[in-house]
C-alpha positions as CSV (number, residue, x, y, z in Angstrom):
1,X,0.0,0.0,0.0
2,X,0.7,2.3,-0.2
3,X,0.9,28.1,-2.9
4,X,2.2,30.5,-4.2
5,X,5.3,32.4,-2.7
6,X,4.0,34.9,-0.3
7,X,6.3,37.7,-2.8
8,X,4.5,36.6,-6.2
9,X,1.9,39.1,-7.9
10,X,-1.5,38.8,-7.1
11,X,-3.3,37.2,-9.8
12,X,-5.6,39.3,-12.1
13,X,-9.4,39.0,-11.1
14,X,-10.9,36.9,-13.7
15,X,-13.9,39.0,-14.8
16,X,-17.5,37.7,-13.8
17,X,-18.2,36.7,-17.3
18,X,-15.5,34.4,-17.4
19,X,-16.3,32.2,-14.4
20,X,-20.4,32.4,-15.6
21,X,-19.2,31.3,-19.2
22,X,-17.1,28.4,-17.9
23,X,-20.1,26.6,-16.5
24,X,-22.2,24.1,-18.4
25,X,-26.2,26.1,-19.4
26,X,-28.9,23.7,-19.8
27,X,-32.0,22.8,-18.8
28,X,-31.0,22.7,-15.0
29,X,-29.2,26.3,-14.8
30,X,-32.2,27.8,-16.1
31,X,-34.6,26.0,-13.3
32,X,-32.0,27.2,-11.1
33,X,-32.1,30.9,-12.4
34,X,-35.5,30.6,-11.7
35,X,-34.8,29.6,-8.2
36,X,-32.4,32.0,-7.4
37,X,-33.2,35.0,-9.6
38,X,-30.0,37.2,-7.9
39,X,-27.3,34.2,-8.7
40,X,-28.3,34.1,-12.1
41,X,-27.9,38.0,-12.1
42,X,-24.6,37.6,-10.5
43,X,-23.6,35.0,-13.0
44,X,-24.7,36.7,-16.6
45,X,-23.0,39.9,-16.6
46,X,-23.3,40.4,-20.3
47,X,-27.1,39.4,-20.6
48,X,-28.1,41.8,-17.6
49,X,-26.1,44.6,-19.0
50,X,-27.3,44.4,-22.2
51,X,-31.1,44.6,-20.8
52,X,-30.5,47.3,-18.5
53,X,-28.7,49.6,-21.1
54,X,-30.6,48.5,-23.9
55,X,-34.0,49.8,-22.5
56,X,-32.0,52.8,-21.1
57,X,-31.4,53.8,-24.6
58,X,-34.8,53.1,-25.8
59,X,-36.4,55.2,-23.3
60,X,-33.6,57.9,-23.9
61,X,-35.1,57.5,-28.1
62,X,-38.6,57.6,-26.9
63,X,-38.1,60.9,-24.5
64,X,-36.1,62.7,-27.3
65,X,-38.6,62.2,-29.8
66,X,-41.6,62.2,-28.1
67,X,-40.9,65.6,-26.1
68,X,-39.7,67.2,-29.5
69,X,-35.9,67.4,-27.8
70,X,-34.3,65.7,-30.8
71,X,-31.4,66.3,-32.0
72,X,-27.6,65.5,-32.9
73,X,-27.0,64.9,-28.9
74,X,-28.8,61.8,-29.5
75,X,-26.5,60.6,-31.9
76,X,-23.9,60.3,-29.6
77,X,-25.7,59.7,-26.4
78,X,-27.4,56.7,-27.7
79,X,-24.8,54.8,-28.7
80,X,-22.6,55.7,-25.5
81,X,-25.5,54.1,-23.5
82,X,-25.3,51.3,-25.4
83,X,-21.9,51.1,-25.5
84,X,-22.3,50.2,-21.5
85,X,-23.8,46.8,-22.2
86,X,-20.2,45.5,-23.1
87,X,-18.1,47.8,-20.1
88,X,-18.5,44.6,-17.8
89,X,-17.5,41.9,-19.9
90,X,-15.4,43.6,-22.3
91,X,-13.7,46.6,-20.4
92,X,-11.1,48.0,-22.8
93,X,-14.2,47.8,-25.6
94,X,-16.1,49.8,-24.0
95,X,-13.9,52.3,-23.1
96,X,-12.5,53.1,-26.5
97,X,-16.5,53.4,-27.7
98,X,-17.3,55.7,-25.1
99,X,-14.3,57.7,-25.5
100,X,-14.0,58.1,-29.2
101,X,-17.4,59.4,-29.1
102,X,-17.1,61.7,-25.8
103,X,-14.3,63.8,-28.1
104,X,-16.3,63.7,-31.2
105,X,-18.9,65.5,-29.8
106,X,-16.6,68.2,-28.4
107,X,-14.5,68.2,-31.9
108,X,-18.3,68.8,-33.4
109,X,-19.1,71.8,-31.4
110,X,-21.3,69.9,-28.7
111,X,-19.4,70.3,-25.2
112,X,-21.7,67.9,-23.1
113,X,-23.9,65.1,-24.0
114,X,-26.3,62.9,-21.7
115,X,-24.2,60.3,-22.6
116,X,-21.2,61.7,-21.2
117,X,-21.9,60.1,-17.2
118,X,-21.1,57.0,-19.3
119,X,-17.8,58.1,-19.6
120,X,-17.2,57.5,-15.5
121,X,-19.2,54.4,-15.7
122,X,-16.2,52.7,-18.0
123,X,-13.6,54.3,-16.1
124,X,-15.3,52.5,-13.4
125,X,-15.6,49.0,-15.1
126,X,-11.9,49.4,-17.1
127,X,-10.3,49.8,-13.0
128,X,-13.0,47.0,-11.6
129,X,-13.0,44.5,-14.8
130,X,-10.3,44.9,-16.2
131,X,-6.4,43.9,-16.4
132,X,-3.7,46.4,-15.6
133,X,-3.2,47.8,-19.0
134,X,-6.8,48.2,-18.9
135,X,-6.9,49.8,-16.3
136,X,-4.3,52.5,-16.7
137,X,-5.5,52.8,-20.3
138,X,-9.5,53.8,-18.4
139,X,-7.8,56.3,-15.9
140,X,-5.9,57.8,-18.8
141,X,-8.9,58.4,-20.9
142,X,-10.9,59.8,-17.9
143,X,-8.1,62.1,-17.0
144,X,-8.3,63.2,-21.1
145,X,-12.4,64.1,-20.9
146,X,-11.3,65.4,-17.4
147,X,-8.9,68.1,-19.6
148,X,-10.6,68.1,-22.9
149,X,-14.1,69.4,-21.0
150,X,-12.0,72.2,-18.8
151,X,-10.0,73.1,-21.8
152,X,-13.3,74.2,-23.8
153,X,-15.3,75.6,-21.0
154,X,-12.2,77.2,-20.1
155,X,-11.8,79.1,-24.0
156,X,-15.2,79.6,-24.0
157,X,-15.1,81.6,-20.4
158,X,-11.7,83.5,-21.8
159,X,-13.1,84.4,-25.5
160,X,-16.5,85.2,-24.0
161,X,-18.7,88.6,-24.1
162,X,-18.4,88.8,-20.7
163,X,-14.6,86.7,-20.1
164,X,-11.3,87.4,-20.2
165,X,-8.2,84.9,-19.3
166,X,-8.2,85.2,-15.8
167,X,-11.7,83.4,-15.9
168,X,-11.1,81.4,-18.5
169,X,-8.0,80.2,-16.0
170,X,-10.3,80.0,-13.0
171,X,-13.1,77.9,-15.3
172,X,-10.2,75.8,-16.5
173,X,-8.4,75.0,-13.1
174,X,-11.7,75.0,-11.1
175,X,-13.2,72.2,-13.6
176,X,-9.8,70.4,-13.8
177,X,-9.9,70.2,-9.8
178,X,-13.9,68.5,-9.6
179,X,-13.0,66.2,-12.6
180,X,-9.7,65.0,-10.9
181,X,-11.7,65.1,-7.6
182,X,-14.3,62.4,-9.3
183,X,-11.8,60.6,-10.9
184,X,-9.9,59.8,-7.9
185,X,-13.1,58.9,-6.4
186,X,-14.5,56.6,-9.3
187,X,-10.9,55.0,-8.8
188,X,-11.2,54.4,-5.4
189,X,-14.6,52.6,-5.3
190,X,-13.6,51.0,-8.6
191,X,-10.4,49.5,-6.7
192,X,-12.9,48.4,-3.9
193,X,-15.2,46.4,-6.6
194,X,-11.7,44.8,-8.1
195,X,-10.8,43.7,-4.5
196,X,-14.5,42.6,-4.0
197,X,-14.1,40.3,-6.8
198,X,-11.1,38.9,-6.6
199,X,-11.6,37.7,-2.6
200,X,-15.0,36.2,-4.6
201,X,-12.7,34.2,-7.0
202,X,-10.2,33.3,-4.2
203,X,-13.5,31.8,-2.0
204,X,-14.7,30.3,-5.2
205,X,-11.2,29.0,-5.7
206,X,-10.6,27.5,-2.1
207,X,-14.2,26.0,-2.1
208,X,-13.4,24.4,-5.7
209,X,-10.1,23.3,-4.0
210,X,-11.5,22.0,-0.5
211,X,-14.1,19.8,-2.7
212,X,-11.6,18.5,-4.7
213,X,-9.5,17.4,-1.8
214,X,-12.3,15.9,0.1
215,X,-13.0,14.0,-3.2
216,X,-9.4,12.6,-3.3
217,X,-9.4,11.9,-0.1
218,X,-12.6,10.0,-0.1
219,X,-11.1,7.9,-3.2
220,X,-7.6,7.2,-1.7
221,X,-9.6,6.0,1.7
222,X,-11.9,3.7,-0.8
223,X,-8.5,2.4,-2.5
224,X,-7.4,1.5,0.6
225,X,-10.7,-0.1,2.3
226,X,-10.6,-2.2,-0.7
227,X,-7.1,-3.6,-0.6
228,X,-7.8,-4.2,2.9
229,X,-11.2,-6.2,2.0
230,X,-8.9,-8.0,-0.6
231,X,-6.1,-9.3,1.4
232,X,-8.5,-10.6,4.4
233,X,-10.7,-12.1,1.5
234,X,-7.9,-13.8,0.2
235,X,-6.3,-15.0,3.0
236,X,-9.8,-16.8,4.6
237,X,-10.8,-18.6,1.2
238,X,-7.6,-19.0,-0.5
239,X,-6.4,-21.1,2.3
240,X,-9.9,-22.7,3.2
241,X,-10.3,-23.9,-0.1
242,X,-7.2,-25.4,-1.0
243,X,-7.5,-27.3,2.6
244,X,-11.3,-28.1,1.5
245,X,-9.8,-29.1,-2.2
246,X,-6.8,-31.3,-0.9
247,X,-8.7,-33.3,1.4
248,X,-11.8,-33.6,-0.9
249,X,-8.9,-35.0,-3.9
250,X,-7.5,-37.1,-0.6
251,X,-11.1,-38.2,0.0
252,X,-12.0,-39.8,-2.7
253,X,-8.9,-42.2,-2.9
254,X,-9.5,-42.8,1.0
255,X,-12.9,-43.6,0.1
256,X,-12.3,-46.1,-2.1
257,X,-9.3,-48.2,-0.2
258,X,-10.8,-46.8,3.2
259,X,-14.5,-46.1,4.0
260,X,-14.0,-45.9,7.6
261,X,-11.2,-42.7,6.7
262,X,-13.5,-41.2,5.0
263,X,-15.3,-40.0,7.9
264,X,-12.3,-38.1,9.2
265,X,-11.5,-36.3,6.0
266,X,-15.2,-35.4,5.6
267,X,-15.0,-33.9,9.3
268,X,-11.6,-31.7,8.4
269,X,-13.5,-30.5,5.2
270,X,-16.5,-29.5,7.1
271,X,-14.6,-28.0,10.4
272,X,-12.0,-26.1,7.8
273,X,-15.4,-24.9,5.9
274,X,-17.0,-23.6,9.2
275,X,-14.3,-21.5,10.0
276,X,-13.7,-20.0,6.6
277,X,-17.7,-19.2,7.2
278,X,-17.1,-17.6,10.9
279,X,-14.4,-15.9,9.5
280,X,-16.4,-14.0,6.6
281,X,-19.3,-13.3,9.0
282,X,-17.0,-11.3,11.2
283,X,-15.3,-9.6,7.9
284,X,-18.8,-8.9,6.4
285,X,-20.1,-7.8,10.1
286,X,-17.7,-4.9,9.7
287,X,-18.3,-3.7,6.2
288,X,-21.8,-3.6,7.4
289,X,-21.3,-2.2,10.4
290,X,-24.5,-3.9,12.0
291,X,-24.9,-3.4,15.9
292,X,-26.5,-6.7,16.3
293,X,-23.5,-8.3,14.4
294,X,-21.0,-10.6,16.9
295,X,-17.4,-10.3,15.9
296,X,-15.1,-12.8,17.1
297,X,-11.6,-12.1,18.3
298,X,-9.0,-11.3,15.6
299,X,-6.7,-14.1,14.8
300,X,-3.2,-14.0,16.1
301,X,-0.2,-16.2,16.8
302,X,-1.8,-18.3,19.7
303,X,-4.4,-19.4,16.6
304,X,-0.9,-21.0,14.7
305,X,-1.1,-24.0,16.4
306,X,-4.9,-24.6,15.4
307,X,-3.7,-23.3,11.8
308,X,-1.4,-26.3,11.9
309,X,-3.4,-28.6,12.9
310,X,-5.7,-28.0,9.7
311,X,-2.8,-27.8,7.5
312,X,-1.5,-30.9,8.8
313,X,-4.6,-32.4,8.1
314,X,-4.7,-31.5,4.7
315,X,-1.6,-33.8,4.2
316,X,1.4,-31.3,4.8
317,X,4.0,-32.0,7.4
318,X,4.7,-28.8,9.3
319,X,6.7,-27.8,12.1
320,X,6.4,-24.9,14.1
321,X,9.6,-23.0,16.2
322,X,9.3,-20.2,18.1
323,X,12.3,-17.7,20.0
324,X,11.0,-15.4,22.3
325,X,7.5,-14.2,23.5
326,X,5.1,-13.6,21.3
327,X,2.7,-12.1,24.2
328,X,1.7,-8.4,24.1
329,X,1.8,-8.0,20.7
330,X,0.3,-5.5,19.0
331,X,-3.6,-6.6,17.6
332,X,-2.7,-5.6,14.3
333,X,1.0,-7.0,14.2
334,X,-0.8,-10.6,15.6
335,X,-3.2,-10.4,12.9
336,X,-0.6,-9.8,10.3
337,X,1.8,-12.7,11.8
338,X,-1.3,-15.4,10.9
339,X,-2.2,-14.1,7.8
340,X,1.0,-14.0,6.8
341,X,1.8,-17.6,7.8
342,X,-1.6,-19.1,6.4
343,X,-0.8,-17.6,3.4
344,X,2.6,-18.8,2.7
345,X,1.5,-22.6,4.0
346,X,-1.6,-22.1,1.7
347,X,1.1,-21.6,-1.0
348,X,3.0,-24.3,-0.1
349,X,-0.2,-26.3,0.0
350,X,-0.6,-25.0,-3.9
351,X,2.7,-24.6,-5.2
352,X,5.1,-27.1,-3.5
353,X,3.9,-30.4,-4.6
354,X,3.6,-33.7,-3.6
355,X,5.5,-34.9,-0.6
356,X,6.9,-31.5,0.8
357,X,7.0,-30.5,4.3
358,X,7.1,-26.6,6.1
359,X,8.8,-25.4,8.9
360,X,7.6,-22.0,10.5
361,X,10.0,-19.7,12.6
362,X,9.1,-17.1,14.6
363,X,11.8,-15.0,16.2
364,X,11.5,-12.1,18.3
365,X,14.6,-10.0,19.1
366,X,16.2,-6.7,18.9
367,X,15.5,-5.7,15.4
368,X,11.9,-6.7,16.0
369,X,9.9,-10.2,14.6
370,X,10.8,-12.1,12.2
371,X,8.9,-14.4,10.0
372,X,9.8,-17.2,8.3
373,X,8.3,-19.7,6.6
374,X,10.8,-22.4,4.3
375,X,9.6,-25.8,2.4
376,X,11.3,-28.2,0.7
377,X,9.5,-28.8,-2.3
378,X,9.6,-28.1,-5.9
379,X,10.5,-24.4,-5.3
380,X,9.0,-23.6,-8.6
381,X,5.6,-24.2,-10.2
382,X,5.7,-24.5,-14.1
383,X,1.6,-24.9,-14.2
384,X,1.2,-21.4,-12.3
385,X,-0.7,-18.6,-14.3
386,X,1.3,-16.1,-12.5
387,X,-1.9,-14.3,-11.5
388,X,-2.3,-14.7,-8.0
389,X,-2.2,-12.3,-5.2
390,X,-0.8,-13.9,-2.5
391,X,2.6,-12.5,-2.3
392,X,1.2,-9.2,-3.5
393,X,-1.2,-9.1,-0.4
394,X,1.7,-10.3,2.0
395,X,4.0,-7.3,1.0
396,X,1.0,-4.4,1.4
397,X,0.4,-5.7,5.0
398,X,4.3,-5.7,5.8
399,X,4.9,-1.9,4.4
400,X,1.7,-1.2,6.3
401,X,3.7,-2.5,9.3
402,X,6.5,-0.5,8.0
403,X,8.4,-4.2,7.8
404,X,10.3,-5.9,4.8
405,X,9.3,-9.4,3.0
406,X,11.3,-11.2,1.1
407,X,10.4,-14.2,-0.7
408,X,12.3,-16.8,-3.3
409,X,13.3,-20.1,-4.3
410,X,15.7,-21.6,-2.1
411,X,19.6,-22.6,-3.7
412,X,18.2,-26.2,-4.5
413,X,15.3,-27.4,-3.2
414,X,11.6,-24.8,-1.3
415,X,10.8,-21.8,-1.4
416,X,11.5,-19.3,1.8
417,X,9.3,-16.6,2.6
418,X,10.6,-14.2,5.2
419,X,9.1,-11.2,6.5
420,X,10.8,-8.4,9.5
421,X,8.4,-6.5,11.5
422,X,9.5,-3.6,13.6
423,X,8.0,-3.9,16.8
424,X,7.1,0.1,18.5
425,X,8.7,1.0,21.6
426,X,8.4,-1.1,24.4
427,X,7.4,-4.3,22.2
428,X,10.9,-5.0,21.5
429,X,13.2,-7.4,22.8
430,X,17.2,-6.0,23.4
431,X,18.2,-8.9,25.4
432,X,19.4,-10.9,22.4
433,X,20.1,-10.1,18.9
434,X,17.6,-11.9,16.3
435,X,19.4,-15.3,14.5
436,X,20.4,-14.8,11.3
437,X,18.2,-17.1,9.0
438,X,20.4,-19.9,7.4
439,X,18.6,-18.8,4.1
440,X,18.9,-15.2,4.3
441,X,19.9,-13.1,1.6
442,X,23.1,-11.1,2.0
443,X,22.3,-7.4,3.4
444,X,23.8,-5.4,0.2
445,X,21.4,-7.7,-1.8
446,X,19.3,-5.1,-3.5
447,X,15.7,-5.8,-3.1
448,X,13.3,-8.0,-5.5
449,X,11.9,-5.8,-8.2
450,X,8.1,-6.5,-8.4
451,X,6.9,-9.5,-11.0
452,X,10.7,-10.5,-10.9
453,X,12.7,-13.2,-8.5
454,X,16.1,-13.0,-8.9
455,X,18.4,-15.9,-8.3
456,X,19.9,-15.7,-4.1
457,X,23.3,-16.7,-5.6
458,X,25.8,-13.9,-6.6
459,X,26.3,-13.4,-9.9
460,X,29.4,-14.6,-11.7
461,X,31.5,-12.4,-14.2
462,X,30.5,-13.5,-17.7
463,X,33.1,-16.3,-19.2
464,X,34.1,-17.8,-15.5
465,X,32.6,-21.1,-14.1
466,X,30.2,-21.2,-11.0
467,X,32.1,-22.7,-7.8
468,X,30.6,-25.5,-6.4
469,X,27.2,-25.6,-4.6
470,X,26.3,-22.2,-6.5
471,X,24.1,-21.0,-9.7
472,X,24.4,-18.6,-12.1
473,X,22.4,-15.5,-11.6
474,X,19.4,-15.1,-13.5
475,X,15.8,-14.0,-13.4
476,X,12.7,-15.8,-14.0
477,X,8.8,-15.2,-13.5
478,X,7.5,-16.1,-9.9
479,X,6.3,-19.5,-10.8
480,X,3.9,-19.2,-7.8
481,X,1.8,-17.2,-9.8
482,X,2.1,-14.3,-6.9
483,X,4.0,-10.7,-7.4
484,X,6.7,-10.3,-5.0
């Protein structure tokens, strides 16, 4: 089993039409709009806009023509007001519009328009919306209408009936003072929108984020639950069934040459069966997590001996050695020790052939407890599909343990399967150091790539003969059919 740097720019606020355009409209957004009504008027900039400012101008048309006020204002006010649909969602847009036709007017001989407020109104959106060349470029043009109004007004108080320069000067810097007075203060409460919306983007952001970790989260706990489910699946019928299958293929020969055996073997089959059953009660007891369920106790080394006993049965000769005490260990390092030893004598059961026998050491000592579990049968299995789990399960619950497996054919004759488990503090044993296993690897072995067993001999330079008692190195597939 397995932010930005505090000195980095601030990101630019993505505009509101962005984040409305990047989610999916059907059927259900628009039941939602009607819902929420203010959401979906939060979310569609544009399409608000364009309402708003589109009857705007109509009702401008409608005044001017029906009260007799038209005139060429209206050529230049109308499409300024219109030009405000498109401030939001497309700042610099509507900026140039409104501009270009704010100095036409003035270049025509109109000096002010009722169009002209729009003028502050895309200052306002350029500073909010927009980036920061769109926003210089809005501040810039205000400050121009700012100049270009108090410039004229300024002429026209200096070449006036009743002027002269020193009030065309005062008109000048009198209007230039209110204009850079209500630019500065568009500014500001544009600067206060930009902020709005970007702490808006950054919840948005961080909410997006949060789900998305809970979500991972949520998967990498299900990954796990289900390897878990897996290995104690595998370990309770793997091994059941192949003690049911052995003595059911031992049956029927007893049978036949022995009746009165056949009683026994039937016994074993049906003892080994209601265990396996027990066994997946309590497993699915927990995955449903009834409160009327019973669990039983989780298996641990003192069940070995039992274990054994029904391997023994199924026609394998097994010893059992222990060093040291295996009392007050932890639950989930006990449960561990048994599957791990049911699994490898169910693999010896499978794999080893006819006529092998197991011996299973258990070894507590400085560096912790050690497994080991050696046979002396065929070491390899040619008929294997390579497609089993059993080694794959045994390695997950060891780097759970934060402990080490290793598993191979043996020199000759077997296969070993050894497995080191640290114990925590005050598990350990310092009195003696832990035996060396007489089929141990050497420590600067490098470990067993997965799908791979390598050869426990040392490899020979290429052209010299092996010494005696050795093999050259070489790799084959685990004929076990498990992934070391």
């Amino acid at each position: 089993m397995t932010g930005p740097s505090p000195s980095a720019p601030s990101p630019e606020p993505a505009p509101a039409h962005r984040a409305a355009a990047a989610r999916p409209r059907g059927h259900s957004g628009a039941r939602g709009g009607l819902r929420d009504p203010f959401r979906w008027i939060i979310e569609n900039p544009g399409t608000v806009d364009l309402i708003g400012f589109g009857t705007a101008a109509a009702l401008m048309l409608l005044f001017g023509v029906g009260a007799g006020g038209a005139g060429w204002w209206m050529l230049f006010s109308i499409p300024m007001v219109l030009a405000g649909a498109v401030c939001r969602i497309r700042p610099l847009l509507g900026v140039i519009v409104i501009g270009v036709l704010a100095v036409s007017h003035v270049l025509v001989g109109i000096p002010v328009v009722a169009g002209d407020a729009m003028t502050f109104y895309a200052m306002f959106c350029a500073v909010a919306y927009g980036t920061t060349a769109v926003h210089l470029i809005g501040v810039a043009a205000g400050m121009l209408g700012v100049f270009v109004q108090a410039t004229w007004f300024g002429i026209v108080a200096a070449f006036g009936e009743y002027g002269g320069l020193g009030q065309g000067a005062i008109t000048f810097v009198g209007l230039g003072i209110i204009g850079t007075i209500t630019i500065i203060a568009i500014w500001a409460l544009a600067n206060l929108q930009r902020a709005r919306v970007r702490q808006l983007a950054l919840t948005r952001d961080r909410a997006e984020q949060a789900v998305r970790e809970r979500e991972q989260r949520t998967a990498l706990a299900v990954a796990d639950e289900r390897a878990r489910i897996a290995r104690e699946m595998h370990d309770v019928v793997a091994h059941s069934l192949s003690v049911i299958i052995a003595q059911a293929d031992g049956g029927r020969f007893v049978a036949s040459q022995k009746p009165e055996k056949a009683v026994e073997v039937l016994g074993t089959i049906g003892e080994t069966g209601r265990a396996a059953l027990a066994d997946m009660r309590s497993l699915l007891g927990v995955l449903r997590q009834e409160h009327e369920t019973s669990f039983g106790p989780q298996p641990g080394p003192e069940q070995l001996p039992e274990l054994l006993e029904r391997v023994r049965a199924a026609g394998l000769e097994v010893d059992l050695e222990s060093e040291g005490s295996l009392d007050q260990l932890p639950s989930s390092v006990g449960m561990s020790v048994f599957r791990l030893v049911q699994e490898a004598l169910t693999n010896v059961l499978k794999h080893a052939g006819p006529g092998a026998s197991a011996s299973v050491r258990l070894v507590r000592g400085a560096e912790g407890l050690v497994i080991e579990v050696v046979d002396d049968g065929q070491g390899t299995d040619p008929t294997s599909d390579g497609l089993g789990h059993g080694l794959t399960g045994m390695r997950e619950r060891m780097s759970v343990l934060d402990g080490t497996l290793q598993a191979g054919p043996l020199p000759s004759r077997g296969y070993r399967v050894r497995a080191t488990v640290p114990l925590p503090a005050g598990h350990g044993t310092d009195t003696a150091a832990t035996p060396a296993s007489p089929y141990a690897t050497p420590a600067s072995a490098p470990e067993t790539p997965p799908g791979l067993l390598r050869s426990p001999y040392p490899t020979q330079a290429s052209g010299t003969t092996p010494a005696p008692g050795t093999a050259p190195d070489h790799a084959v597939t685990d004929p076990r059919g498990e992934t070391p």
